[in-house]
Structures are given as structure tokens and as C-alpha cells.
PDB file of N, CA, C and O in Angstrom:
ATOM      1  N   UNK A   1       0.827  -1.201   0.000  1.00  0.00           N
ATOM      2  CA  UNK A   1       0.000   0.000   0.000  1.00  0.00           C
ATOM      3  C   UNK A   1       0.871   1.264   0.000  1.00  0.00           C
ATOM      4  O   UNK A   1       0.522   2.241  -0.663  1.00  0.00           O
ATOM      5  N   UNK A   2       2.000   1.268   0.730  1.00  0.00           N
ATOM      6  CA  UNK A   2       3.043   2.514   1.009  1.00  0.00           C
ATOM      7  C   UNK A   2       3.560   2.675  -0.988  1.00  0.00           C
ATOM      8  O   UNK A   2       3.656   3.726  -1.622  1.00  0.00           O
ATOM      9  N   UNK A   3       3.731   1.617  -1.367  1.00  0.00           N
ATOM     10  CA  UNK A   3       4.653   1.608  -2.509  1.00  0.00           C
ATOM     11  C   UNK A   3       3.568   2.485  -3.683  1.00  0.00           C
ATOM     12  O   UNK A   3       3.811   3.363  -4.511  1.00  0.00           O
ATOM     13  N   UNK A   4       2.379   1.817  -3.312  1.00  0.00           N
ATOM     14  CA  UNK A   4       1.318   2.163  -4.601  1.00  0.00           C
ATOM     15  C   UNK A   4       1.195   3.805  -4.126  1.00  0.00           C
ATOM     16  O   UNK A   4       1.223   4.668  -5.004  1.00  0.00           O
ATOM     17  N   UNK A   5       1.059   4.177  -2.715  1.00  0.00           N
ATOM     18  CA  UNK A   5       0.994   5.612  -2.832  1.00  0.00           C
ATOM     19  C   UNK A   5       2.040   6.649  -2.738  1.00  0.00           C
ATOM     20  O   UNK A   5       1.816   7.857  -2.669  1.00  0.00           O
ATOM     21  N   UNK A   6       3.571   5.906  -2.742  1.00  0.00           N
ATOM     22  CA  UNK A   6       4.643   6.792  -3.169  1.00  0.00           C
ATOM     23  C   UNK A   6       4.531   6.792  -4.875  1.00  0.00           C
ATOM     24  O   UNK A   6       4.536   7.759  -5.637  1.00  0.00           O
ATOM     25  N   UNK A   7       4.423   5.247  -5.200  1.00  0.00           N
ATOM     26  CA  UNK A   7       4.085   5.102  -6.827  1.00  0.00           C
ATOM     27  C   UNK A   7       2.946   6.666  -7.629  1.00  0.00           C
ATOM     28  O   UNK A   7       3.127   7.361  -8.629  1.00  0.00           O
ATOM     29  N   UNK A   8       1.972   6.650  -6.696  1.00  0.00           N
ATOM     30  CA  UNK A   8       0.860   7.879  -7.711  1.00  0.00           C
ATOM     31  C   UNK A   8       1.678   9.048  -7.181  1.00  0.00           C
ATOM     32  O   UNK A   8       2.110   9.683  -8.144  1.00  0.00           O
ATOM     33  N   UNK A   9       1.923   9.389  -6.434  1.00  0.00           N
ATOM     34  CA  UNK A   9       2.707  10.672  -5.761  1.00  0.00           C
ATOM     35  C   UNK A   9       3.290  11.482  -6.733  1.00  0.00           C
ATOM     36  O   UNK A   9       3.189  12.551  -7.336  1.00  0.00           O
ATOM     37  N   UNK A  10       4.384   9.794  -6.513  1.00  0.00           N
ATOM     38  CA  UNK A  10       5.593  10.425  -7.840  1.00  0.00           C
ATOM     39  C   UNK A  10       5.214  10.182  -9.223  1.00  0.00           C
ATOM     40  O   UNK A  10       6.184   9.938  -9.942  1.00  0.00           O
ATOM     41  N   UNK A  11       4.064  10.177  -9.812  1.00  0.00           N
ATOM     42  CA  UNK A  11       3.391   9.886 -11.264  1.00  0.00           C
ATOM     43  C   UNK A  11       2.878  11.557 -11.068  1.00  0.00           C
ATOM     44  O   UNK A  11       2.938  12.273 -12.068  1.00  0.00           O
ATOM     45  N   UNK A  12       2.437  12.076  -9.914  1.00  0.00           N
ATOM     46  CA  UNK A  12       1.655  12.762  -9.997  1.00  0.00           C
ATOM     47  C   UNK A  12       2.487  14.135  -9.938  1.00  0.00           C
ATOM     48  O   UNK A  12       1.954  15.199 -10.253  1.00  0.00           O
ATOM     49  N   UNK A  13       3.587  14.067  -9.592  1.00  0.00           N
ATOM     50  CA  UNK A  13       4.899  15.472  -9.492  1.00  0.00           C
ATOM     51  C   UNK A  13       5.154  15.313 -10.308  1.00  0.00           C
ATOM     52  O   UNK A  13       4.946  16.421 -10.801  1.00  0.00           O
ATOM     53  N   UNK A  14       5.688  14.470 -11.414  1.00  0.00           N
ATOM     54  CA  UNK A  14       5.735  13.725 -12.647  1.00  0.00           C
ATOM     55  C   UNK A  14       5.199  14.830 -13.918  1.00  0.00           C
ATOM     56  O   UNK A  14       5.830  15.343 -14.842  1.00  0.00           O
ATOM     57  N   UNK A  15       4.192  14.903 -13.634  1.00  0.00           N
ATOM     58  CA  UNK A  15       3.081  15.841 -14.185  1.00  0.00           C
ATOM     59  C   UNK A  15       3.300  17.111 -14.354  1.00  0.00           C
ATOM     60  O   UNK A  15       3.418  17.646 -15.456  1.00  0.00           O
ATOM     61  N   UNK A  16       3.384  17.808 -13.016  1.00  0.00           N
ATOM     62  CA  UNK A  16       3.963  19.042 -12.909  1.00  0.00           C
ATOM     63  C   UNK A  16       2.841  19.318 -11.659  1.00  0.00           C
ATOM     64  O   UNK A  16       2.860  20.516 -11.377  1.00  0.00           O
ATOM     65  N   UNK A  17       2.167  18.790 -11.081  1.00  0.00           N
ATOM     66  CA  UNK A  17       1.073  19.147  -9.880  1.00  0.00           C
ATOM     67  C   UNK A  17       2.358  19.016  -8.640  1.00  0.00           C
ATOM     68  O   UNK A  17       3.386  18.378  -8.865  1.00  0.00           O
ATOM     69  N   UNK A  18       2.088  19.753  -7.285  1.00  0.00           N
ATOM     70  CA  UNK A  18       2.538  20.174  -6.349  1.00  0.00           C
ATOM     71  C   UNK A  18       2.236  18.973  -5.440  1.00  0.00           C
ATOM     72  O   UNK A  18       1.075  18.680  -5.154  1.00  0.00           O
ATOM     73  N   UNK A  19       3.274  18.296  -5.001  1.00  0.00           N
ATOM     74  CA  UNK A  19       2.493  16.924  -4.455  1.00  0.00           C
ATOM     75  C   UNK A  19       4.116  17.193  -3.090  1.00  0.00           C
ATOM     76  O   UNK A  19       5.209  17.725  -3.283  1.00  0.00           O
ATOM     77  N   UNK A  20       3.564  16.582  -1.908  1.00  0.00           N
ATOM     78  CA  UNK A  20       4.331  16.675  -0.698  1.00  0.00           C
ATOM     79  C   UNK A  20       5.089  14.775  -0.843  1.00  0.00           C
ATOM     80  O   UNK A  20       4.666  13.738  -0.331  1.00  0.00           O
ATOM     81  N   UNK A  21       6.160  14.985  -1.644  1.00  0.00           N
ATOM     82  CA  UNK A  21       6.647  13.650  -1.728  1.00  0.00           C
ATOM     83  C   UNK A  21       7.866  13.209  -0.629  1.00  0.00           C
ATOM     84  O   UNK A  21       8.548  12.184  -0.607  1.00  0.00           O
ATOM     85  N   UNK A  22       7.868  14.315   0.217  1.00  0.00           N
ATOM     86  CA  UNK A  22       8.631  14.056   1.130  1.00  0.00           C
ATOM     87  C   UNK A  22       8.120  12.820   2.293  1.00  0.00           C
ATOM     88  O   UNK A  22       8.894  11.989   2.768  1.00  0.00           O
ATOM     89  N   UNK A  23       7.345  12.870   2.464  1.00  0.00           N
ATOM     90  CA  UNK A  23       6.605  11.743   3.275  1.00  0.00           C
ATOM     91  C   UNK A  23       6.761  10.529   2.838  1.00  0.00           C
ATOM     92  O   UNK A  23       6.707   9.548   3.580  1.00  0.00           O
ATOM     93  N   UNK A  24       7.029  10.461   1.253  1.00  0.00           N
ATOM     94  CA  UNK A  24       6.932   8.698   0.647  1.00  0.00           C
ATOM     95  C   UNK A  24       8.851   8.521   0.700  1.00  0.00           C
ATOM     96  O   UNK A  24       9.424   7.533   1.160  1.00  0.00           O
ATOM     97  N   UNK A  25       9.369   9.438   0.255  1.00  0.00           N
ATOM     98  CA  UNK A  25      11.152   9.460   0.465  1.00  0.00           C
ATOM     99  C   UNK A  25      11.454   7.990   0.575  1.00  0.00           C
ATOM    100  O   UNK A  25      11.824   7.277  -0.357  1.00  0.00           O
ATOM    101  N   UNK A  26      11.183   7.487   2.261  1.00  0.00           N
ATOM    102  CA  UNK A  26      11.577   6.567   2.774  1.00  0.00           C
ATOM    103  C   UNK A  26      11.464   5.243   1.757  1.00  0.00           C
ATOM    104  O   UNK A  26      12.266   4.310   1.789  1.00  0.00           O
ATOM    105  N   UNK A  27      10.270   5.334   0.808  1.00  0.00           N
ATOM    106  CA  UNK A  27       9.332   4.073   0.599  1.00  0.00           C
ATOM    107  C   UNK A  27      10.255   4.536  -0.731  1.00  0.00           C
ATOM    108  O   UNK A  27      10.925   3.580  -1.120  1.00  0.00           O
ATOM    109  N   UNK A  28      10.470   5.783  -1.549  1.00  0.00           N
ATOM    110  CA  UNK A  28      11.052   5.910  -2.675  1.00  0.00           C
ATOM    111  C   UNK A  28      12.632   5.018  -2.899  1.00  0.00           C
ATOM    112  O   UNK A  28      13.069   4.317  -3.812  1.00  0.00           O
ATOM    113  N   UNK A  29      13.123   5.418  -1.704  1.00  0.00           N
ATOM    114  CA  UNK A  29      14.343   5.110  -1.212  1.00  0.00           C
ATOM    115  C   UNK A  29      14.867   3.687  -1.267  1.00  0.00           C
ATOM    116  O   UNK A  29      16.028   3.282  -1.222  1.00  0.00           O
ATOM    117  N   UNK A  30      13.619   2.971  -1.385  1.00  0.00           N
ATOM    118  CA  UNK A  30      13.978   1.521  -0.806  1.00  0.00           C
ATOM    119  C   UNK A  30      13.921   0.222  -1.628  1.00  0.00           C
ATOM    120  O   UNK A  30      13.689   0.422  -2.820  1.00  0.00           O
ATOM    121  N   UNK A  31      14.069  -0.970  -1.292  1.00  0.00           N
ATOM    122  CA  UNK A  31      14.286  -1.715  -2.093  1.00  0.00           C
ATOM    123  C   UNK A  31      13.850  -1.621  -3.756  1.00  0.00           C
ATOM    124  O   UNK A  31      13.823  -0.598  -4.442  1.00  0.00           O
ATOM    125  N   UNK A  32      13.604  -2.657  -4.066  1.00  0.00           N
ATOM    126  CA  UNK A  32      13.539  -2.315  -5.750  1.00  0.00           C
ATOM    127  C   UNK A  32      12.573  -1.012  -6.182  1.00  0.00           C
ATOM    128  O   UNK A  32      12.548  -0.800  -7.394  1.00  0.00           O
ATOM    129  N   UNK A  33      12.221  -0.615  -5.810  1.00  0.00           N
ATOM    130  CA  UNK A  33      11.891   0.500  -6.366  1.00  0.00           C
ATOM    131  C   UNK A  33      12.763   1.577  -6.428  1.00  0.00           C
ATOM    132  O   UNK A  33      12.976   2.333  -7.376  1.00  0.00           O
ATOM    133  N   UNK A  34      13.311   1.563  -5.162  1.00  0.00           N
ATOM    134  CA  UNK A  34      14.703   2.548  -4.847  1.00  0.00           C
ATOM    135  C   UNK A  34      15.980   2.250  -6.292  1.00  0.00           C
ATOM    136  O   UNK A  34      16.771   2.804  -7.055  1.00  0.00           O
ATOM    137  N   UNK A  35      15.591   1.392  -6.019  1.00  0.00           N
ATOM    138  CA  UNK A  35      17.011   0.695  -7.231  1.00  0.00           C
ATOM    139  C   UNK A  35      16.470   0.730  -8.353  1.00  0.00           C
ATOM    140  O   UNK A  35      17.326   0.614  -9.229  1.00  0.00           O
ATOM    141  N   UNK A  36      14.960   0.886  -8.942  1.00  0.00           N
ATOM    142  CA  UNK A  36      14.934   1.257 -10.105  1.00  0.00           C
ATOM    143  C   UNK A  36      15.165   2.783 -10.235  1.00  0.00           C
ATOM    144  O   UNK A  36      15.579   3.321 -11.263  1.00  0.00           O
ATOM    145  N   UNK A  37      14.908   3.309  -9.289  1.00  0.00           N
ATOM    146  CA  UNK A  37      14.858   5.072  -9.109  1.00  0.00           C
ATOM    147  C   UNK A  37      16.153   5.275  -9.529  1.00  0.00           C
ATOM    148  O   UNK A  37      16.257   5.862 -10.606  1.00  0.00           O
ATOM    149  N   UNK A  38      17.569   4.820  -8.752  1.00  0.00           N
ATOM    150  CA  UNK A  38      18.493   4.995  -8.830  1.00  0.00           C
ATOM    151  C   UNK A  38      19.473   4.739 -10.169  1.00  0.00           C
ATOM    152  O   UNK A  38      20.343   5.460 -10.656  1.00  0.00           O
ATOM    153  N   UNK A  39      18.992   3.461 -10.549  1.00  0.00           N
ATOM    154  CA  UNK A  39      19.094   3.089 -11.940  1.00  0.00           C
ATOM    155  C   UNK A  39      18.841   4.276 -13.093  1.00  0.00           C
ATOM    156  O   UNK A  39      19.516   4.742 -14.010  1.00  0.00           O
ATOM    157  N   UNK A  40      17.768   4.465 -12.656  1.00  0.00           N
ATOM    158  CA  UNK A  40      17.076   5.721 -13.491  1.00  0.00           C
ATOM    159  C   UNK A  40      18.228   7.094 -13.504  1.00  0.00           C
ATOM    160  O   UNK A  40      18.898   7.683 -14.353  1.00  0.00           O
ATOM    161  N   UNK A  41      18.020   7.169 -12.197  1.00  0.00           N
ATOM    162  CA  UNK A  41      19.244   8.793 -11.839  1.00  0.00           C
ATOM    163  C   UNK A  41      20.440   8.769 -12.779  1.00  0.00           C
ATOM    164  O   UNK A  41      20.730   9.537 -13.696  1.00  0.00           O
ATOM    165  N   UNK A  42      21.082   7.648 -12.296  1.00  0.00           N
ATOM    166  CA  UNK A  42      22.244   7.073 -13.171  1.00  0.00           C
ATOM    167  C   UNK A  42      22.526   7.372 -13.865  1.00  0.00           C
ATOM    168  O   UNK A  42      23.347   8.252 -14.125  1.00  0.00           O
ATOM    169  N   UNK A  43      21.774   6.562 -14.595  1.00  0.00           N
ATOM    170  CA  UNK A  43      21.386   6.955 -16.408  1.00  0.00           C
ATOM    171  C   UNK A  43      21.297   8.012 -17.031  1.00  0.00           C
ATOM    172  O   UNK A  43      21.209   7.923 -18.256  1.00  0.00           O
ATOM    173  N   UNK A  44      21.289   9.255 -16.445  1.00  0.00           N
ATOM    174  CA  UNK A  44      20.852  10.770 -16.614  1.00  0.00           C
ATOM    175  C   UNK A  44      19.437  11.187 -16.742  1.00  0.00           C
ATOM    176  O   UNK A  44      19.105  12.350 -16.969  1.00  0.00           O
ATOM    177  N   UNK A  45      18.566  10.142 -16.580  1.00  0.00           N
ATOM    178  CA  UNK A  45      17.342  10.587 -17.092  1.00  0.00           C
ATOM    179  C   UNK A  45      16.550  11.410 -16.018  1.00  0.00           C
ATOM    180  O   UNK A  45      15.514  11.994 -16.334  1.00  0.00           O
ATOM    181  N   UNK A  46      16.942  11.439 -15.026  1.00  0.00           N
ATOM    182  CA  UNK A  46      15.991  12.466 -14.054  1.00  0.00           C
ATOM    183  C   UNK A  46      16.716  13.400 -14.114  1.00  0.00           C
ATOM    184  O   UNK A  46      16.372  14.249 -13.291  1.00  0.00           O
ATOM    185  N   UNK A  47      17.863  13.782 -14.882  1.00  0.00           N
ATOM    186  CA  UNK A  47      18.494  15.490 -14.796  1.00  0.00           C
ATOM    187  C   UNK A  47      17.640  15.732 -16.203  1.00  0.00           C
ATOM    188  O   UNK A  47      17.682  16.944 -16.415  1.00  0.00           O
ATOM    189  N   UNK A  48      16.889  15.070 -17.239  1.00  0.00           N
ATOM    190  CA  UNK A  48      16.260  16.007 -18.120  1.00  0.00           C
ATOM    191  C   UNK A  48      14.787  16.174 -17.571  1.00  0.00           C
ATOM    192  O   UNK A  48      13.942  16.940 -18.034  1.00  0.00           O
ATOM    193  N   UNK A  49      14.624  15.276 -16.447  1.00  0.00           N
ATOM    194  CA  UNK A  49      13.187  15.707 -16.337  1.00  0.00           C
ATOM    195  C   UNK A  49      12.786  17.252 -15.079  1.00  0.00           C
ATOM    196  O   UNK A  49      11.742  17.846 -14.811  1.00  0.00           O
ATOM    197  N   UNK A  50      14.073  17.381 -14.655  1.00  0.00           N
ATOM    198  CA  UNK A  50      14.441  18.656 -13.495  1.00  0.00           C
ATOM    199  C   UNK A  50      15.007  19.704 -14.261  1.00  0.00           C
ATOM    200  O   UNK A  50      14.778  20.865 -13.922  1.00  0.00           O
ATOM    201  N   UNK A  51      15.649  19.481 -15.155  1.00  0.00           N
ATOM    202  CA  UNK A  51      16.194  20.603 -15.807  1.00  0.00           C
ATOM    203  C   UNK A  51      17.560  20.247 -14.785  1.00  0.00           C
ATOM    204  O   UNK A  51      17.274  21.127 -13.973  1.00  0.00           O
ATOM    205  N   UNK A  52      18.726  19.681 -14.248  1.00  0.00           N
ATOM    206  CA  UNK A  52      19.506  19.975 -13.433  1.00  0.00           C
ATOM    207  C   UNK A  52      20.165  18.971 -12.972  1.00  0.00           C
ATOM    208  O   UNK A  52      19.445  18.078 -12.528  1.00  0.00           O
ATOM    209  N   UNK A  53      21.158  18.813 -12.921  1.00  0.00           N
ATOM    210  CA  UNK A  53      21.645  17.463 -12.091  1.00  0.00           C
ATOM    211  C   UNK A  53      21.451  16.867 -10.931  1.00  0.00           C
ATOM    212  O   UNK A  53      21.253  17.717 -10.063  1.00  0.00           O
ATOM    213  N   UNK A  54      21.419  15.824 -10.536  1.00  0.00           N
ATOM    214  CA  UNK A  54      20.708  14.879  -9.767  1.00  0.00           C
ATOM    215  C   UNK A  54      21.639  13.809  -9.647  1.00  0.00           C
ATOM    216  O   UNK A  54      22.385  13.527 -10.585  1.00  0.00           O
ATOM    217  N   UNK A  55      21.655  13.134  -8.472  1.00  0.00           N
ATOM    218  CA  UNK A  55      22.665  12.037  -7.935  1.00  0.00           C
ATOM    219  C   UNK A  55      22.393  11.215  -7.182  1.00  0.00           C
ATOM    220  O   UNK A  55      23.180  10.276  -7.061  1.00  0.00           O
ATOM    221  N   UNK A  56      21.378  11.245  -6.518  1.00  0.00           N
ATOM    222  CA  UNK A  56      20.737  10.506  -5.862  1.00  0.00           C
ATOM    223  C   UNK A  56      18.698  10.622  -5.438  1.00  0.00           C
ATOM    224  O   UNK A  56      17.901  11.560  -5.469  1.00  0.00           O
ATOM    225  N   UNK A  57      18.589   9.380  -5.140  1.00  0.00           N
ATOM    226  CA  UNK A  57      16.994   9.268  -5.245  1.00  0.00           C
ATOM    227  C   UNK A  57      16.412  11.140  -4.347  1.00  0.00           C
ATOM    228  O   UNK A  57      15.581  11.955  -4.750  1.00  0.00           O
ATOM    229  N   UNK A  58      17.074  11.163  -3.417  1.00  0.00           N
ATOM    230  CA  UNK A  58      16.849  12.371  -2.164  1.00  0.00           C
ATOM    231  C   UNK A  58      16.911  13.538  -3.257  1.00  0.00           C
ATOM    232  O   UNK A  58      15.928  14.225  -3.536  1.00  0.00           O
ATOM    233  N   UNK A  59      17.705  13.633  -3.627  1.00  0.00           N
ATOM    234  CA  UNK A  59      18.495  14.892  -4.540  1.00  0.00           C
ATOM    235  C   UNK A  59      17.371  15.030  -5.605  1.00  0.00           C
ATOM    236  O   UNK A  59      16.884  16.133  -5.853  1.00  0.00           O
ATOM    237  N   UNK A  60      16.916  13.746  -6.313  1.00  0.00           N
ATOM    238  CA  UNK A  60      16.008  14.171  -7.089  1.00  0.00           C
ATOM    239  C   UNK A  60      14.688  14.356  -6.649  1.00  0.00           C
ATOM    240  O   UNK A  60      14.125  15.399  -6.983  1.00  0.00           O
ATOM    241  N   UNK A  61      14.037  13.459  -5.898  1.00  0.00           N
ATOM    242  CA  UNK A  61      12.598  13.838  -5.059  1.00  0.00           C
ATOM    243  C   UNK A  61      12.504  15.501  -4.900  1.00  0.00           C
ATOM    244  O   UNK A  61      11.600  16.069  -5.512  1.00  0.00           O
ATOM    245  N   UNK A  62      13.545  16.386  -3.982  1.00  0.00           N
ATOM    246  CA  UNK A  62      13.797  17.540  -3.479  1.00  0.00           C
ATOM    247  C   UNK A  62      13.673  18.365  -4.438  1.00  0.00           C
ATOM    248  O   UNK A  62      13.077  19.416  -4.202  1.00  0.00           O
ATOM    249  N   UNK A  63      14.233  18.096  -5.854  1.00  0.00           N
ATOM    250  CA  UNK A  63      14.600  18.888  -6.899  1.00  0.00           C
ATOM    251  C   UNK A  63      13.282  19.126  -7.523  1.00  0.00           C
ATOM    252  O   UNK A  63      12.817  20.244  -7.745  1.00  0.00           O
ATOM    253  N   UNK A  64      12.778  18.129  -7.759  1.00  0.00           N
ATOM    254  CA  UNK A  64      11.079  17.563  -8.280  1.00  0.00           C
ATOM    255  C   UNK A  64      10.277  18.541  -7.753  1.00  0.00           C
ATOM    256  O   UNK A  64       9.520  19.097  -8.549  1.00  0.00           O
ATOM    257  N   UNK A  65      10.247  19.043  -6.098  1.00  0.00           N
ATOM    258  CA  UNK A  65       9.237  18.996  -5.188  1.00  0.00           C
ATOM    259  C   UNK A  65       9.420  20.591  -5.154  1.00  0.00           C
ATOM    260  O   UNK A  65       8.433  21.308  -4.990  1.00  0.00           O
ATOM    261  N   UNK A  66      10.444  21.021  -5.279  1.00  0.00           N
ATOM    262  CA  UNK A  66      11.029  22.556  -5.583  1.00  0.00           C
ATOM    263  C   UNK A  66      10.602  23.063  -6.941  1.00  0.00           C
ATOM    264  O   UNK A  66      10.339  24.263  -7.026  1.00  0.00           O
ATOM    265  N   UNK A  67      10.505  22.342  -7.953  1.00  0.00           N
ATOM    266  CA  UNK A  67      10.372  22.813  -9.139  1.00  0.00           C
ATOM    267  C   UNK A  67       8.745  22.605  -9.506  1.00  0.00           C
ATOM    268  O   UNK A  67       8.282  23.482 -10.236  1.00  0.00           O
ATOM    269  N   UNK A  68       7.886  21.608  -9.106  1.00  0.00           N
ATOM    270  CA  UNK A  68       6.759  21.967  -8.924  1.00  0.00           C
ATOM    271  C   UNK A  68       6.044  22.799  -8.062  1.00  0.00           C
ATOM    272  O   UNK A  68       4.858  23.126  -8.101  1.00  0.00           O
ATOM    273  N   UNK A  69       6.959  23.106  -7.252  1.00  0.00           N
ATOM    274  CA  UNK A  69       6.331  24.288  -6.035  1.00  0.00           C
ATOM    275  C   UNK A  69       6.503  25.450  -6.671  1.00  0.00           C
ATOM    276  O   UNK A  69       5.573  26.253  -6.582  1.00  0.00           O
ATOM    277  N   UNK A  70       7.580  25.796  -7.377  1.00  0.00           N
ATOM    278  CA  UNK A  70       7.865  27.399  -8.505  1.00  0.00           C
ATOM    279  C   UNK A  70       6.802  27.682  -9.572  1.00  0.00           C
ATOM    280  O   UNK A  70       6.176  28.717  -9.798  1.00  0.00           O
ATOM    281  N   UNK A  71       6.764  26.381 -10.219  1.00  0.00           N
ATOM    282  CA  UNK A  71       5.702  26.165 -11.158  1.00  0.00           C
ATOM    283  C   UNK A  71       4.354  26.643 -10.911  1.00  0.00           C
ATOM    284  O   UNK A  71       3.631  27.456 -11.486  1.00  0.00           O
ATOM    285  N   UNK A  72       4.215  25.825  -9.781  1.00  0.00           N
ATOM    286  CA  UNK A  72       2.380  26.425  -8.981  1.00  0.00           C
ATOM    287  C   UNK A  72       2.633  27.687  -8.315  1.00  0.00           C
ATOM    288  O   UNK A  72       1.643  27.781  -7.589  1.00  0.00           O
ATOM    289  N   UNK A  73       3.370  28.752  -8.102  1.00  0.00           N
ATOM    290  CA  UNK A  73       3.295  29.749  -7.438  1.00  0.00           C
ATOM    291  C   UNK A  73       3.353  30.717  -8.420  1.00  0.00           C
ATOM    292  O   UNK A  73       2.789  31.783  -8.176  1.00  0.00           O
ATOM    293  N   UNK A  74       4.025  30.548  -9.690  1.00  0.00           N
ATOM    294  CA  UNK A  74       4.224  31.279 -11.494  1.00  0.00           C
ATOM    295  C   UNK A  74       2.710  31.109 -11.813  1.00  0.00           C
ATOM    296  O   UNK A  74       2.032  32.075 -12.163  1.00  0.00           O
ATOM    297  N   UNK A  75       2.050  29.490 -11.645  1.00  0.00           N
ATOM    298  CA  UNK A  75       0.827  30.001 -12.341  1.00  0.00           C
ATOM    299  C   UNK A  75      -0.269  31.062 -11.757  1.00  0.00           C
ATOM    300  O   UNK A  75      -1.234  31.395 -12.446  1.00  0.00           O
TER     301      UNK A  75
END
């Protein structure tokens, strides 16, 4: 249940909506999901979706959660 609602969270910052993903972190963080996240980082693909570099699962959640918060305060 934790996984499916860090899973929509982060589908849903994803988007560009203002979502408090700090609370799922832990659940982001962690086993295979964590390691696909990280996999992902790796790869470079969450520095094109931030605009910015990224290095770890934390680094990108934060980056995510900052840049949809600018977004909703511009519109």
C-alpha cells in the first residue's frame, strides 16, 4: 500500500502538480523500487526531467518537489 501511494505521488509530481513527496522518500528510497529510481538517476534521465543534475533518489525527489512548487506559485 506505502509503494502504490509513493508510486501515484511520484506519477503525480511527474506531471507538474505540487504533491508533498517528502513523506513517501523513505518508501522511494527503498528496495527495488529505490534501485529502479536509482538506476534511473544514473542513467541521466531524471536530470532532463528537473532541468539539473541529480545524484541521488533524495536529490532528485527535493529537486522535483522545488520545481513543482515554482511552477504552482508562477501560475
Amino acid at each position: 500500500m506505502q509503494k502504490t501511494k509513493a508510486v501515484t505521488a511520484l506519477q503525480t509530481a511527474l506531471t507538474g502538480m505540487k504533491v508533498d513527496l517528502a513523506e513517501h522518500l523513505p518508501t522511494l528510497r527503498n528496495g527495488k523500487l529505490g534501485q529502479k529510481l536509482r538506476a534511473f538517476i544514473k542513467a541521466g534521465l531524471a536530470d532532463e526531467l528537473v532541468d539539473q543534475e541529480v545524484r541521488t533518489v533524495t536529490d532528485f525527489i527535493r529537486t522535483l518537489e522545488d520545481r513543482n512548487t515554482y511552477t504552482q506559485k508562477s501560475n
